[in-house]
C-alpha positions as CSV (number, residue, x, y, z in Angstrom):
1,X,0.0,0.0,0.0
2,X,3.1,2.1,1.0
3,X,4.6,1.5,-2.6
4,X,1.6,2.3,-4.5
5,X,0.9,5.8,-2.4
6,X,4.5,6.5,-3.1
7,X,4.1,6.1,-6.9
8,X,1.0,8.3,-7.2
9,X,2.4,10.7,-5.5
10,X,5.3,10.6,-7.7
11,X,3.2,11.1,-10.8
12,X,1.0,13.6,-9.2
13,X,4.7,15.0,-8.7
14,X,5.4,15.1,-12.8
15,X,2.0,16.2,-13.4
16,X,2.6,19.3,-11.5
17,X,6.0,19.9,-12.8
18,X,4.6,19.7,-16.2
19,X,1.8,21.7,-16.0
20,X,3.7,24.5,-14.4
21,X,6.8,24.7,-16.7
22,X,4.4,24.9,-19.4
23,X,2.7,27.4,-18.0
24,X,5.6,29.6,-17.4
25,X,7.0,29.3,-20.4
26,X,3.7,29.9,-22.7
27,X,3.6,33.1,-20.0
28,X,7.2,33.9,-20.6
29,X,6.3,33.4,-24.7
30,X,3.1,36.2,-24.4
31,X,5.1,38.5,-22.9
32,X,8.1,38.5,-25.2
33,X,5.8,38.6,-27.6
34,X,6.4,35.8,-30.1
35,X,3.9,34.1,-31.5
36,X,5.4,30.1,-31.2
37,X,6.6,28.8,-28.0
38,X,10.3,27.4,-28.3
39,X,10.4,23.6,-27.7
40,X,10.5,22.4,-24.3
41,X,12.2,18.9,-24.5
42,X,12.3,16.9,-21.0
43,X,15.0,15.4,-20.4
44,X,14.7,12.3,-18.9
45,X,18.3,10.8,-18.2
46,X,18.4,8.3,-15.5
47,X,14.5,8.3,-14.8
48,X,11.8,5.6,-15.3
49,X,9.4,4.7,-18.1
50,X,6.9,5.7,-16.3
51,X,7.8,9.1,-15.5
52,X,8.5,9.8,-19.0
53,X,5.1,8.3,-19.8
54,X,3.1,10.7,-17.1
55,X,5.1,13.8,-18.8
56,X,3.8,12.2,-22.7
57,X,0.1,11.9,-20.9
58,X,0.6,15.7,-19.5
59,X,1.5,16.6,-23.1
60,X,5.4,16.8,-23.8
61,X,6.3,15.1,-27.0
62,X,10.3,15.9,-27.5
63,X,12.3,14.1,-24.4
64,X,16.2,13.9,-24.4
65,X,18.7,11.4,-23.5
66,X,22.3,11.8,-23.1
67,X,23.2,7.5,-23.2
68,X,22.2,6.3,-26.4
69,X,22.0,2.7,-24.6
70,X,18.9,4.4,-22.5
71,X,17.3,6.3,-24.9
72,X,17.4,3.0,-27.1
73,X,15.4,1.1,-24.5
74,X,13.3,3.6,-23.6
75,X,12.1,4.6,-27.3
76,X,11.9,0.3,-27.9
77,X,9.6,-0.1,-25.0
78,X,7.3,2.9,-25.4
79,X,7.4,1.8,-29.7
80,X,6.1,-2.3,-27.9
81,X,3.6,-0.7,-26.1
82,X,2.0,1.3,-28.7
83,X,0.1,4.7,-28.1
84,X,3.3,7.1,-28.6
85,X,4.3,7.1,-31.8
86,X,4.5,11.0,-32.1
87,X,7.4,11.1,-29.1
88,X,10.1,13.1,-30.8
89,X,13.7,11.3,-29.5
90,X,16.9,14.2,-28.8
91,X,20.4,12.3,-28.4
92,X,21.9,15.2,-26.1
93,X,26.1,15.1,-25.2
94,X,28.6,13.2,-26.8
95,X,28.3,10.7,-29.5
96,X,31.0,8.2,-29.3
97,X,31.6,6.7,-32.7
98,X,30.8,3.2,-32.0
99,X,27.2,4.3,-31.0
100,X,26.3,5.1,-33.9
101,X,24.4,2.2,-35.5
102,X,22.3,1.9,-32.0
103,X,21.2,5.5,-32.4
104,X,20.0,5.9,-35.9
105,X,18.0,2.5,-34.6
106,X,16.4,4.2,-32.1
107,X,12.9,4.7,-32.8
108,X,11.4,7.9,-33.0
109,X,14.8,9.2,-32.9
110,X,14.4,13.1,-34.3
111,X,17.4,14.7,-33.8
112,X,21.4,14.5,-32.3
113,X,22.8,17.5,-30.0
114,X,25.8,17.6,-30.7
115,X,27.9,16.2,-33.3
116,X,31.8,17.7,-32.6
117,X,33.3,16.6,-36.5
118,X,32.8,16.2,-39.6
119,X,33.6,12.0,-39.6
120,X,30.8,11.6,-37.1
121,X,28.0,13.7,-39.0
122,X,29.0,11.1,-42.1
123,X,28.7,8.2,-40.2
124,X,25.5,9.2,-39.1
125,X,24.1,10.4,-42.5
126,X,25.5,7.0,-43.7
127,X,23.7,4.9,-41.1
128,X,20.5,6.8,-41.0
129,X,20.1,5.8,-44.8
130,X,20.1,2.2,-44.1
131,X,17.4,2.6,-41.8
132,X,14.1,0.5,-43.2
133,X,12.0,3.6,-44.1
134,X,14.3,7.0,-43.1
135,X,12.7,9.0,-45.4
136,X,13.1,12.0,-43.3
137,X,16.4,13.8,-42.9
138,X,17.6,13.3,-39.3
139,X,18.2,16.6,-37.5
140,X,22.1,17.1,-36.5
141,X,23.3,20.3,-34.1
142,X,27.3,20.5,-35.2
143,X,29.1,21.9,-32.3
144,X,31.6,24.5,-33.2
145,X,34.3,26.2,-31.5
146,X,34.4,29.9,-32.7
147,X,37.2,30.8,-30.2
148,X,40.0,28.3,-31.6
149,X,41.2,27.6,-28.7
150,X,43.6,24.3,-28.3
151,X,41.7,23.8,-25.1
152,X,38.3,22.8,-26.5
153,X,38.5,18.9,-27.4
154,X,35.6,19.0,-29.5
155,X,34.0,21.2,-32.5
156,X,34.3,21.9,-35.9
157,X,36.3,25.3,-36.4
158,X,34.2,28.1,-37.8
159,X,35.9,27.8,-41.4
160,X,35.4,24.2,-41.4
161,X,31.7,24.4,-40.9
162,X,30.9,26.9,-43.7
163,X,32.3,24.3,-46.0
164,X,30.0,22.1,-44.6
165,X,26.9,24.3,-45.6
């Protein structure tokens, strides 16, 4: 009984959150304003299925991961159970290149925050064309480093990326 009290609670506790992020930032959009809210995407790292679940019934449709292993199962298991086919899938952090194939198999999956070279965003564009039906392009953030600083380990020099365009 204790257990079950405890988890209604802890939707009741998403609900809530939900409902008043929204809020403020729809509020936030009317008085700067624009005419589209930006997009909210929840990130759910390291949370359960069925909080992300009680944030898609309050809702939210984009929801980030930063471990493609997660977001695979999570996107697999919410694709078994049916019901949430429009949940739009952000890889968020650092793609290593051996992740690759799991991520463009990710259903649902919309778009990849960041990509830090050129290689990567090949290997991606290569292995999202093999997927069965990709006939959308998948959405790719390039991180680049405008200061050229040695320090930064990752991102495309600004030169490098308007070759790219």
């Amino acid at each position: 009984m204790v257990a079950r009290l405890a988890l209604r609670e802890s939707y009741e506790c998403i609900s809530t959150a939900v409902r008043s992020v929204v809020a403020a930032v729809e509020e936030s959009t009317r008085a700067a304003g624009r005419v589209a809210p930006p997009r909210l995407v929840a990130v759910s790292k390291a949370q359960p299925l069925c909080r992300v679940q009680t944030a898609y019934q309050e809702g939210l449709r984009h929801f980030g991961e930063n471990y493609v292993q997660e977001l695979h199962s999570k996107a697999t298991e919410l694709q078994r159970l049916g019901g949430y086919g429009d949940i739009r899938w952000h890889f968020i952090g650092h793609l290593q290149g051996n992740k690759t194939k799991l991520l463009t198999a990710v259903p649902g999956l919309w778009q990849v925050e960041t990509v830090h070279n050129e290689k990567m965003a090949q290997t991606l564009n290569r292995m999202w064309g093999k997927r069965e039906g990709a006939g959308q392009p998948l959405r790719v953030l390039m991180q680049v480093n405008t200061s050229e600083e040695d320090s930064k380990w990752a991102g495309l020099l600004l030169l490098a990326t308007c070759l790219l365009c």
